[in-house]
C-alpha positions as CSV (number, residue, x, y, z in Angstrom):
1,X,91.1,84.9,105.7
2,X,92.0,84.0,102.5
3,X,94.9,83.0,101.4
4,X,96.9,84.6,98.2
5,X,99.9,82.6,98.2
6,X,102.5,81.0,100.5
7,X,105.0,84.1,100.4
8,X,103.0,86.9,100.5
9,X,100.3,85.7,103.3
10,X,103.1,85.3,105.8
11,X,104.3,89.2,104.9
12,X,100.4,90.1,105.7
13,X,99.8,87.7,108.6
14,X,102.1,89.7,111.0
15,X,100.9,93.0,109.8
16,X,97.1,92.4,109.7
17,X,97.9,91.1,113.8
18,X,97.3,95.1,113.8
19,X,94.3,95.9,112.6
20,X,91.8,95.0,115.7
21,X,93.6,97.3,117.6
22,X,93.3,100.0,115.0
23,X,89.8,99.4,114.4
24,X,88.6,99.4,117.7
25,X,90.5,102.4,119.2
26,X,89.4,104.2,116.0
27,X,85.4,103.1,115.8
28,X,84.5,103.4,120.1
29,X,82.4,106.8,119.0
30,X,80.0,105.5,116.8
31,X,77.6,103.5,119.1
32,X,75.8,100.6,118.7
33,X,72.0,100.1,119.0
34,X,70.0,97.3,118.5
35,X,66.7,97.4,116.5
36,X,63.4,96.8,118.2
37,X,63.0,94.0,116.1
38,X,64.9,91.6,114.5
39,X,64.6,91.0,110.8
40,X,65.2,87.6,109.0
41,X,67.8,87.8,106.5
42,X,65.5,87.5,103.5
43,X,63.7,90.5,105.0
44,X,67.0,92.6,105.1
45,X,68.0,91.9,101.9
46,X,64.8,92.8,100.2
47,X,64.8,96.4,102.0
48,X,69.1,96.4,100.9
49,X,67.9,95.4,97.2
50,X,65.7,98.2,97.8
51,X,68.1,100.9,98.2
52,X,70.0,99.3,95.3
53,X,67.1,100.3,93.0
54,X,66.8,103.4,94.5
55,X,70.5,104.0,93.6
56,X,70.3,102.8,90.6
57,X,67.2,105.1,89.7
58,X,69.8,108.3,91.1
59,X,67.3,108.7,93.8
60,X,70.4,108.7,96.6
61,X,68.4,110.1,99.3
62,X,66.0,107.4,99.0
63,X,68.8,105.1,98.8
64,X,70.9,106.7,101.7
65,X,67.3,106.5,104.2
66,X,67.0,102.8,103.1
67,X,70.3,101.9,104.1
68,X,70.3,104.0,107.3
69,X,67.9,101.9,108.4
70,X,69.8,98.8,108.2
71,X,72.8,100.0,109.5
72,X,72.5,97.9,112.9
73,X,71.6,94.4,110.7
74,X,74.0,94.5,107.5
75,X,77.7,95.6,107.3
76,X,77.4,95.7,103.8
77,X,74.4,98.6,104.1
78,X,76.7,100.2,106.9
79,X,79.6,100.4,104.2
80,X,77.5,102.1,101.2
81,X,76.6,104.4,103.8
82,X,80.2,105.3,104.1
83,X,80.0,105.4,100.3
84,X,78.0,108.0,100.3
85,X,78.5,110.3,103.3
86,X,82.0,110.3,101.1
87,X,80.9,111.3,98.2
88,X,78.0,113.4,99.5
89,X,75.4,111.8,98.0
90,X,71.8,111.5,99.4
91,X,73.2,113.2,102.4
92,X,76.2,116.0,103.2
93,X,79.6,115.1,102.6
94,X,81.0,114.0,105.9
95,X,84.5,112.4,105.8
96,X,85.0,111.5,109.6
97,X,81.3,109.5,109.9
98,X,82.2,108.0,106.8
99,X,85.6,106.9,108.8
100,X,83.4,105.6,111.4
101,X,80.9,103.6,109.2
102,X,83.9,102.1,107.8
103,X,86.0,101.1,110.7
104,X,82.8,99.3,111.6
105,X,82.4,97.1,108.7
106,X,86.4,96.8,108.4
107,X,86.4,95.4,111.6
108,X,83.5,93.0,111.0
109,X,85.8,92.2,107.9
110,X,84.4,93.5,104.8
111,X,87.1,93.6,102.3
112,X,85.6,96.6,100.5
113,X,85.2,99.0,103.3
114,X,88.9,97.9,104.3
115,X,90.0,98.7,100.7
116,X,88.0,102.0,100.8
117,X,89.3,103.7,104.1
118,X,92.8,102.8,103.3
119,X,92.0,104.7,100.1
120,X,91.0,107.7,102.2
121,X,94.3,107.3,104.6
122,X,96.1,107.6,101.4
123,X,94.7,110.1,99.7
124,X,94.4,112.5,103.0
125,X,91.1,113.2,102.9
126,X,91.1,113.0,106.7
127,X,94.3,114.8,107.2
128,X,97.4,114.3,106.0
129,X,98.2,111.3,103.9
130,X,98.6,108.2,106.3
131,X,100.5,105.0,105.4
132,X,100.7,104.1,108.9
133,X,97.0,103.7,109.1
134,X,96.2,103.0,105.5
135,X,98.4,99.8,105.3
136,X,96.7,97.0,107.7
137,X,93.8,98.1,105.7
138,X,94.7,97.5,102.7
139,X,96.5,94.5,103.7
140,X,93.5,92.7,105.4
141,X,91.7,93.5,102.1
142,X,94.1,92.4,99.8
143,X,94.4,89.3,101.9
144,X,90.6,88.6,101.2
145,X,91.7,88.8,97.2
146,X,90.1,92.4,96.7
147,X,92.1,93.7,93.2
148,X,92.6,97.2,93.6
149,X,93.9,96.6,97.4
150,X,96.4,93.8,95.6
151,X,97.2,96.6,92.9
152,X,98.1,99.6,95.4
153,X,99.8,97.5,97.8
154,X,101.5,95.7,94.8
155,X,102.8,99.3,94.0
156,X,104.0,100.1,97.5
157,X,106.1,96.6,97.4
158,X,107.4,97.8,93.8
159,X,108.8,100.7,95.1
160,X,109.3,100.8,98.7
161,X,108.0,102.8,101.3
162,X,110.2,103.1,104.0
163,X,110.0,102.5,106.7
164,X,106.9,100.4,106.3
165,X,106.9,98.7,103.2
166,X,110.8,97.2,102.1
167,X,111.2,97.3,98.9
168,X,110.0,93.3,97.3
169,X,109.8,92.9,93.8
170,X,108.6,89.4,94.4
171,X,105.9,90.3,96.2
172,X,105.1,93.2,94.1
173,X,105.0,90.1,91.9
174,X,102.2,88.2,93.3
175,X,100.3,91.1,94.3
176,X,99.9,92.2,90.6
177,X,99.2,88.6,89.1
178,X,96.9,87.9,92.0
179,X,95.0,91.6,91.0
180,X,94.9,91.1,87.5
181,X,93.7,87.7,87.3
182,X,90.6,89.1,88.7
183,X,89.9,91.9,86.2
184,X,92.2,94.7,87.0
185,X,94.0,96.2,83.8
186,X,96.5,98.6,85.7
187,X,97.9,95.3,87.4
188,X,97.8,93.1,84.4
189,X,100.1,95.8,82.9
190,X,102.3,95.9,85.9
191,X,102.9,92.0,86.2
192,X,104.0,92.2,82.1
193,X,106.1,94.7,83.0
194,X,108.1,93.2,86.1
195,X,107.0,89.4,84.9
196,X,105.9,86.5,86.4
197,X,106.1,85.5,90.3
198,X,108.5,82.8,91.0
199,X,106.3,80.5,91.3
200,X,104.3,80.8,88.1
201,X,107.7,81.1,86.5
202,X,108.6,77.6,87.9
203,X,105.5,75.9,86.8
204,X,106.2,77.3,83.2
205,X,109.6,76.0,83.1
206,X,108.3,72.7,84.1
207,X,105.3,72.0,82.3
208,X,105.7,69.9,78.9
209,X,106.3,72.0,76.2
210,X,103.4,70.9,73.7
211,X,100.9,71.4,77.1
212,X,98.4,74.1,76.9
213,X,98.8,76.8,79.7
214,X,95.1,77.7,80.7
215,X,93.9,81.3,80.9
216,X,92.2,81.8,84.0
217,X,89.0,83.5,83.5
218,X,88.5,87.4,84.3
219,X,86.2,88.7,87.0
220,X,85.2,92.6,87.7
221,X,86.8,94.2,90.4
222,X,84.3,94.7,93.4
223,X,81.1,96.5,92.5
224,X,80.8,99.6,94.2
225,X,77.8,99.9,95.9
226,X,76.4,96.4,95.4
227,X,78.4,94.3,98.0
228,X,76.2,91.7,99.8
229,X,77.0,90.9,103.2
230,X,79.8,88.0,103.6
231,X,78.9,84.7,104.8
């Protein structure tokens, strides 16, 4: 796992302990097969890239057949399958095997499908809103430095959400400067509002006055339907 920084991983640490147990209660009914033949990893990822272009091209069906068939080899395949049995595209709109795709490259620790199925806990669209599920979720993924996790959890430490989430401004803190140094305007606009973490206010007070402060450089939040799988 990644670390953020010193006083925010220890929060996560003790509630991410939870999320094997979630995942693999949750993710027992979708079973595993394995294919007749294994492919070499240059061979899955021209047949992903494929589905990619087949996306790309709005062909979805296409897309949604290509990664179906990778969905034993690449978690990253199995997750824009969730994508899209979410959305309904290339296929019907199923919530619940969406849940199950994801759970299964959550628990293989893709930081996207983590950050998407705490995003459907949350927004109830399989059942009623869920906190108690959503949040080792989106902790694990905001852990692994995904932005928009950072950001919404960064909004539950802001305000509280007892009696999971104590109210931490600090945290709330980190969680926004750690977001929008990776892209994310909402949390940019969060972390001018509340200011800078402790830390980052410490180095500013000691750094020599005529010393330039670098600007870190921006990256996109993470694409979509593009992510590869991680090493």
């Amino acid at each position: 796992m990644h670390k953020i920084f010193p006083p925010l991983t220890a929060v996560l640490a003790a509630r991410f302990a939870t999320v094997p147990a979630l995942v693999l209660t949750l993710c027992g009914c979708l079973a595993m097969a394995v294919p007749a033949e294994a492919r070499s990893s240059a061979e899955i990822a021209a047949v992903f890239d494929s589905g990619v272009a087949a996306y790309d091209a709005g062909d979805y069906e296409k897309a949604f057949k290509t990664w179906w068939d990778l969905r034993y080899e690449d978690i990253a395949a199995m997750r824009n399958l969730a994508v899209m049995l979410r959305k309904g595209q290339g296929t019907e709109k199923d919530p619940k095997r969406a849940e199950e795709l994801y759970l299964r490259a959550s628990e293989a620790g893709l930081p996207t499908a983590q950050a998407d199925l705490a995003d459907m806990y949350l927004k109830g669209e399989l059942g009623p809103p869920d906190l108690a599920r959503a949040l080792p979720l989106l902790e694990a993924a905001a852990a692994a430095n995904h932005p928009v996790a950072q950001y919404q959890l960064g909004q539950f430490y802001e305000t509280g959400a007892p009696p999971l989430v104590p109210q931490d401004l600090e945290v709330a803190r980190q969680l926004y400067a750690a977001a929008a140094k990776r892209g994310m305007p909402e949390a940019a606009a969060r972390s001018a509002y509340l200011g800078l973490p402790a830390v980052e206010r410490a180095q500013a007070a000691s750094a020599p006055a005529d010393s330039a402060t670098p600007v870190p450089a921006k990256t996109a939040p993470p694409p979509d339907i593009r992510t590869k799988p991680l090493n």
